[in-house]
C-alpha positions as CSV (number, residue, x, y, z in Angstrom):
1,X,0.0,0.0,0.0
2,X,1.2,3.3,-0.8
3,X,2.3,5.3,2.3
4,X,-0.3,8.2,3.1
5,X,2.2,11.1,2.6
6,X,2.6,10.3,-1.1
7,X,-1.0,10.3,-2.0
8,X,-2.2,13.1,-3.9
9,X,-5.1,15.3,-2.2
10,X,-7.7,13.1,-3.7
11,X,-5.8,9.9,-2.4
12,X,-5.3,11.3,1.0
13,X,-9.3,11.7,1.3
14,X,-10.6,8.6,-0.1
15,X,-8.2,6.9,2.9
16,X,-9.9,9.5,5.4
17,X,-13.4,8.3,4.4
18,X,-12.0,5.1,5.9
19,X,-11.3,6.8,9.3
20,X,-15.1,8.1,8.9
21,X,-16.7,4.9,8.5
22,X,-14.8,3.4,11.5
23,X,-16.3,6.1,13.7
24,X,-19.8,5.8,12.5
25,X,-19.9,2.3,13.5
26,X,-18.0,3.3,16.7
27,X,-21.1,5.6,17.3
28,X,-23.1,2.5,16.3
29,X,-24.3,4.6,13.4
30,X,-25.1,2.9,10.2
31,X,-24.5,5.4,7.5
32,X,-27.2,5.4,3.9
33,X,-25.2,8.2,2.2
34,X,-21.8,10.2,3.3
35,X,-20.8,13.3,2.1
36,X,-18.1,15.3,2.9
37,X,-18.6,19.1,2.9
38,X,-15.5,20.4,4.7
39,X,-11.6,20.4,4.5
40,X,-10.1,23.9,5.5
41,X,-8.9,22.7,8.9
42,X,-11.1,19.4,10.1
43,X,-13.0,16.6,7.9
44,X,-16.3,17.7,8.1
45,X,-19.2,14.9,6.4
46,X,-23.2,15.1,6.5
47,X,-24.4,11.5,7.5
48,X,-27.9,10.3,6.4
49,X,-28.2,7.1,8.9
50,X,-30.4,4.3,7.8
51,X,-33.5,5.1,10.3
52,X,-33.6,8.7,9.0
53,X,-31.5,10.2,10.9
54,X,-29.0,13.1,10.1
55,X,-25.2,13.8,11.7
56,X,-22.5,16.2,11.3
57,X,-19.3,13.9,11.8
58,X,-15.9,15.9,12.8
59,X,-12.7,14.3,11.6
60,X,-10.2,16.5,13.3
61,X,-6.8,17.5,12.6
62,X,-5.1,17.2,15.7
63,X,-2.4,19.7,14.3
64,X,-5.5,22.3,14.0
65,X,-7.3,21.7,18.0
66,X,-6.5,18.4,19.9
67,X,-8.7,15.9,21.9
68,X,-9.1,18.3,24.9
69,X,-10.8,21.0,22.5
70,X,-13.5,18.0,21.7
71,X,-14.0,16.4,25.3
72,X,-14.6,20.6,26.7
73,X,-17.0,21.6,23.3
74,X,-19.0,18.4,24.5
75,X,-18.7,19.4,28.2
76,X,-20.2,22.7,27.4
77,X,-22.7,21.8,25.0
78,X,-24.3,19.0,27.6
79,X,-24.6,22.3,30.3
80,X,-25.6,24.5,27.0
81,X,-28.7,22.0,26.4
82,X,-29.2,21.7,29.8
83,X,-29.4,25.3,31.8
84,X,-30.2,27.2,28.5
85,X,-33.1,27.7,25.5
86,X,-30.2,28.0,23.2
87,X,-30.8,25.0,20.2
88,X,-27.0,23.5,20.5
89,X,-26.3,20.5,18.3
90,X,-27.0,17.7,20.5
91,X,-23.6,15.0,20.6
92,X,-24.0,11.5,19.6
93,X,-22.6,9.2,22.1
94,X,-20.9,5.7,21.8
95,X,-22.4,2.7,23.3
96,X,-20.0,3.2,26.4
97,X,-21.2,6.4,26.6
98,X,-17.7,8.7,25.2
99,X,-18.2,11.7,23.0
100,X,-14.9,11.4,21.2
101,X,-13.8,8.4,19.5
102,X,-10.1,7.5,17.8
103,X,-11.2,6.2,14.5
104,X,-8.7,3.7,12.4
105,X,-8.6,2.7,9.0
106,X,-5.9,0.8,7.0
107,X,-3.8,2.9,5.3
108,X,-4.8,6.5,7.0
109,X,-3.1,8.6,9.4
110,X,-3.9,6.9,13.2
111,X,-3.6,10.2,15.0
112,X,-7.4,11.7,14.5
113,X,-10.2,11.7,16.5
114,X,-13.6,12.5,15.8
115,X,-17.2,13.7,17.3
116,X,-20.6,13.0,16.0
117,X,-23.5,15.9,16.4
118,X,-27.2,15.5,15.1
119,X,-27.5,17.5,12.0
120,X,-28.6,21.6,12.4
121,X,-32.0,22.5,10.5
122,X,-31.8,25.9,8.5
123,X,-29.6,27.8,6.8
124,X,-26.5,29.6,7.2
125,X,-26.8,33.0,9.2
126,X,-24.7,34.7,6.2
127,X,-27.5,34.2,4.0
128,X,-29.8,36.3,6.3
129,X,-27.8,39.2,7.2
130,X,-30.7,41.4,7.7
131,X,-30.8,43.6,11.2
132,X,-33.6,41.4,12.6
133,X,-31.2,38.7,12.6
134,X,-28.3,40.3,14.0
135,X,-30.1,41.3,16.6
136,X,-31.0,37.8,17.6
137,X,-27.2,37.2,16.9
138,X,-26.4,39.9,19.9
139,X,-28.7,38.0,22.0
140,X,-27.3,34.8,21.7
141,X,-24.0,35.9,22.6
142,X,-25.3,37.7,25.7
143,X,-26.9,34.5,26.8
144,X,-23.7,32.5,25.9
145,X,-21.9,34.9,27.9
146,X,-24.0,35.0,30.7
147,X,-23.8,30.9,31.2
148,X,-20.1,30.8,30.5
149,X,-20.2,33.2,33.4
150,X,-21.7,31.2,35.6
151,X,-20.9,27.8,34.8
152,X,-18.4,25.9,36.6
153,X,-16.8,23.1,34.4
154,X,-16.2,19.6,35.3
155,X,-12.8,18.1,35.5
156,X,-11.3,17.4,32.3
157,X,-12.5,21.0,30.5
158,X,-9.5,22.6,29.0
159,X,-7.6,25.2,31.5
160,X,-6.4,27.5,27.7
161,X,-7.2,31.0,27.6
162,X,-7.1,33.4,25.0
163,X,-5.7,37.1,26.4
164,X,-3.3,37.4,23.3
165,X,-3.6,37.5,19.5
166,X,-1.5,34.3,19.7
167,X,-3.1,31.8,22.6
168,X,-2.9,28.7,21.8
169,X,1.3,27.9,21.2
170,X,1.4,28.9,17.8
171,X,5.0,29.4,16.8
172,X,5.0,33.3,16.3
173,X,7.0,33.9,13.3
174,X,5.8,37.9,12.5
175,X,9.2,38.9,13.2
176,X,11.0,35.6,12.1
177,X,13.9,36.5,9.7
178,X,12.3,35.0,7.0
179,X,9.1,37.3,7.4
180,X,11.0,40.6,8.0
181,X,12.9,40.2,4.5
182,X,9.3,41.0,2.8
183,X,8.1,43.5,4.6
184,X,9.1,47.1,4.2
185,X,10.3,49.2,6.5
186,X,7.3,51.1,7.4
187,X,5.1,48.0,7.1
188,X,7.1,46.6,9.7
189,X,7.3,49.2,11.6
190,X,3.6,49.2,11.9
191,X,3.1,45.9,13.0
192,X,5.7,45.8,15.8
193,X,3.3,49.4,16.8
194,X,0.3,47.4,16.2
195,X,1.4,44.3,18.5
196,X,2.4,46.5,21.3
197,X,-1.2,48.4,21.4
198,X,-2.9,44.8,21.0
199,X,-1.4,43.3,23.9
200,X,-1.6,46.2,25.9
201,X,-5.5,46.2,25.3
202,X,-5.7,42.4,26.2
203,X,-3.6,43.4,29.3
204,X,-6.4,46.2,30.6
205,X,-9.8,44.4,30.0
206,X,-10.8,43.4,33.6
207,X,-9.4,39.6,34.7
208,X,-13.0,39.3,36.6
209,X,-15.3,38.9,32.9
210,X,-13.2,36.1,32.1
211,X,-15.5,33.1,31.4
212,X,-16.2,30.1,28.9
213,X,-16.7,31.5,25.5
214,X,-17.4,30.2,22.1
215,X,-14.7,32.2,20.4
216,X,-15.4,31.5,16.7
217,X,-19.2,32.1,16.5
218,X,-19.2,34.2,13.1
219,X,-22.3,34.3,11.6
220,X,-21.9,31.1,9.1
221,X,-21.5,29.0,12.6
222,X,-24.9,29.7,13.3
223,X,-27.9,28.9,11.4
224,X,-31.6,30.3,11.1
225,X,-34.0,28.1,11.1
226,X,-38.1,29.4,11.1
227,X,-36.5,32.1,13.0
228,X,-34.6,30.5,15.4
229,X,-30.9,30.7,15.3
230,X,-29.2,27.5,16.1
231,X,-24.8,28.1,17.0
232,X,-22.5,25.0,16.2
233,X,-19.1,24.8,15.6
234,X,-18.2,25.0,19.5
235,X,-14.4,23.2,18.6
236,X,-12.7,26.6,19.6
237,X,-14.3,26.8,23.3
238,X,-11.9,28.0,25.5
239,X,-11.9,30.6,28.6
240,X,-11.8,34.3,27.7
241,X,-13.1,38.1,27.7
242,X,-16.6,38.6,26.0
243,X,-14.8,41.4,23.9
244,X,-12.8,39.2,22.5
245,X,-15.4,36.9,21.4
246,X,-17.1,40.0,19.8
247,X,-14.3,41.4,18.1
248,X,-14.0,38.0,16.3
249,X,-17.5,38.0,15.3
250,X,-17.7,41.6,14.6
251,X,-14.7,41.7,12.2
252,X,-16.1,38.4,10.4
253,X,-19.0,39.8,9.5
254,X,-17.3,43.4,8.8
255,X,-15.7,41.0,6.0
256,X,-18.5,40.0,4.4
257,X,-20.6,43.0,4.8
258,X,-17.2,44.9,3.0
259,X,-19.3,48.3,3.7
260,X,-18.4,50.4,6.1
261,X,-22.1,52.1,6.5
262,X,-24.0,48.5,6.0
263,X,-21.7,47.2,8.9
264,X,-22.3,50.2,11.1
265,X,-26.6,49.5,10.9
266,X,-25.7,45.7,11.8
267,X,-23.1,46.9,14.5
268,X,-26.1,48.8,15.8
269,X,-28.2,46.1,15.8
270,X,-25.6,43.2,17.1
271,X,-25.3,45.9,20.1
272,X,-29.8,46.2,20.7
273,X,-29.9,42.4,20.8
274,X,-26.6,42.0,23.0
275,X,-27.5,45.1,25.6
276,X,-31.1,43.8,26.3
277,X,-29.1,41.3,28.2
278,X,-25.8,42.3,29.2
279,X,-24.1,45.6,29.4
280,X,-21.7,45.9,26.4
281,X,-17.7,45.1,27.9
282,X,-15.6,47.9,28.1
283,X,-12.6,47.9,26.0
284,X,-11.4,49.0,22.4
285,X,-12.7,46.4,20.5
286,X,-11.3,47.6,17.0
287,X,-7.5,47.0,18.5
288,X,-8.9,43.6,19.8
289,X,-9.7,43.2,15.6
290,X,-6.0,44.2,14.8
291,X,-4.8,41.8,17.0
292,X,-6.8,39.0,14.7
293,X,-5.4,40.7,11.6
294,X,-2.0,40.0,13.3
295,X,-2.5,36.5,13.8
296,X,-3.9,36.1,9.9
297,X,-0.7,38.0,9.1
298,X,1.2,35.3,11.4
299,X,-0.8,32.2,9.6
300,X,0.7,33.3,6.3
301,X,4.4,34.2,7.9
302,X,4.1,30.3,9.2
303,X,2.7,28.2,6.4
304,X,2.5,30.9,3.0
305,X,5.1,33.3,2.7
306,X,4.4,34.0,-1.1
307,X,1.1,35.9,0.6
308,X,3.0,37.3,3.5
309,X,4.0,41.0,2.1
310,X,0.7,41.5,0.4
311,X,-1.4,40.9,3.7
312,X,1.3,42.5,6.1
313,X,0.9,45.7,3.9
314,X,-2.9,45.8,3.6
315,X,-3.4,45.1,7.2
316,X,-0.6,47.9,8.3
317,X,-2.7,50.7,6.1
318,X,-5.5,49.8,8.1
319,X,-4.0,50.3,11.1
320,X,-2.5,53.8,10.0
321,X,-5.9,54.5,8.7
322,X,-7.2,53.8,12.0
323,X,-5.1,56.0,14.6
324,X,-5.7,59.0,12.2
325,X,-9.1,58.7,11.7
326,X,-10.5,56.2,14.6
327,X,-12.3,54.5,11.6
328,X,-11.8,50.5,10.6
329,X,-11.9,50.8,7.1
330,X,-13.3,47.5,5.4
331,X,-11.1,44.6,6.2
332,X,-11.7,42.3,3.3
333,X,-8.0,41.8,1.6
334,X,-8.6,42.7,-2.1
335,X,-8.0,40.2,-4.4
């Protein structure tokens, strides 16, 4: 059998499906139909089981978010379903009763593991950007917030928290030799400015609103469904400040809205739906979006430098743009 690493792309994922069929039947799941939808970071398949059923199934990447990241998203989606209205995917569990199972298959890498979820009605959120929806987006983060405040996880939930634009060990390679020969010298100049007034922001938010938080809930990891939104994608739960779990949202949808006066009306609403529950955190959130833009910047100084000048320059303009004026110009890189 040919060894894994010198399969092409399309070789590499027919001996993955292997690793996916292995956990179904772990999950005691007998799949009618498979499909894989996802590949950025994780496997991602829709399952049709054979007594009508449907599943998301997560083959993860251990070299994107290990087996801790799966065992506390399942710990905080049981006390999510539990104490809360919110509709949370609901996990699949194996006969024995685990959430996460280490699938094998011949041929395929023997380091993944994977979780099982019942299958999300709707549509994605991005397709329903209107102000009525964003303002039940603010009030779904305000309730997540406010249990994530109050919930005390069991043993076993992950002790990571995210109070830098780097928190999770990434290598930081912004300033690595290699990066600083692209950059020019005003483009490095800013970023080395713009890390210093990031990490001085994450240093002043108050240590007492740390709590559980999603931390990746843009709007295409929620979806709408006969009006009711319905958040998945909880792989990224980890402890941190609310205003960083907004200023990941917030920039996201900045993206996609790529107009400053459209994003200002759903800013407004994000902020109706969120302060009918909880007082907005103090804090400048924009700085708290550089600090994102940094660690995009550091994604392509790690894995593609051919991208690396192009994104350090747009993303330092930005930020010069920014202490003129005070204004976050649209942060979708142009093509």
């Amino acid at each position: 059998m040919k060894p894994y690493e010198q399969l092409s792309l399309q070789g590499k994922l027919r001996r993955l499906r292997g690793l996916a069929e292995n956990a179904l039947r772990q999950f005691g799941v007998t799949a009618v139909r498979l499909k894989l939808i996802g590949t950025d970071t994780n496997l991602i398949y829709r399952v049709w089981a054979d007594d009508g059923r449907q599943f998301a199934l997560r083959v993860a990447n251990p070299k994107w978010r290990g087996v801790d990241a799966a065992v506390s998203e399942a710990m905080w989606l049981d006390a999510l379903a539990r104490d809360t209205d919110i509709c949370v995917p609901q996990m699949q569990r194996t006969p024995a009763g685990d959430t996460v199972v280490f699938p094998q298959a011949a041929g395929a890498p023997t380091d993944r593991h994977a979780v099982l979820m019942r299958w999300l009605p709707g549509v994605l959120l991005g397709k329903r950007l209107t102000a009525k929806n964003i303002t039940k987006m603010g009030e779904l983060f305000a309730k997540l917030h406010e249990h994530g405040a109050s919930w005390q996880p069991p043993e076993g939930f992950t002790t990571k928290k995210f109070d830098q634009y780097l928190s999770r060990g990434e290598e930081n390679a912004l300033f690595a030799e290699a990066s600083l020969a692209l950059y020019d010298t005003q483009t490095e100049a800013t970023l080395r400015q713009m890390s210093e007034a990031v990490s001085q922001t994450y240093t002043a938010l108050d240590p007492a609103d740390v709590r559980v938080i999603h931390c990746d809930l843009w709007h295409d990891n929620i979806k709408i469904y006969r009006g009711q939104l319905y958040p998945f994608d909880f792989e990224d739960t980890i402890w941190g400040y609310r205003l960083h779990d907004l200023a990941m949202a917030l920039l996201d949808l900045y993206e996609d809205v790529g107009d400053s006066a459209a994003y200002a009306r759903l800013l407004a609403a994000f902020r109706t739906g969120y302060e009918a529950h909880l007082p907005w955190p103090e804090g400048e959130m924009e700085l708290l979006m550089f600090g994102r833009m940094l660690w995009k910047t550091n994604w392509f100084a790690r894995f593609w430098l051919e991208g690396l000048a192009k994104t350090a320059a747009f993303h330092a303009r930005l930020y010069n743009h920014y202490l003129k004026t005070g204004e976050l110009l649209p942060p979708k890189l142009p093509r």
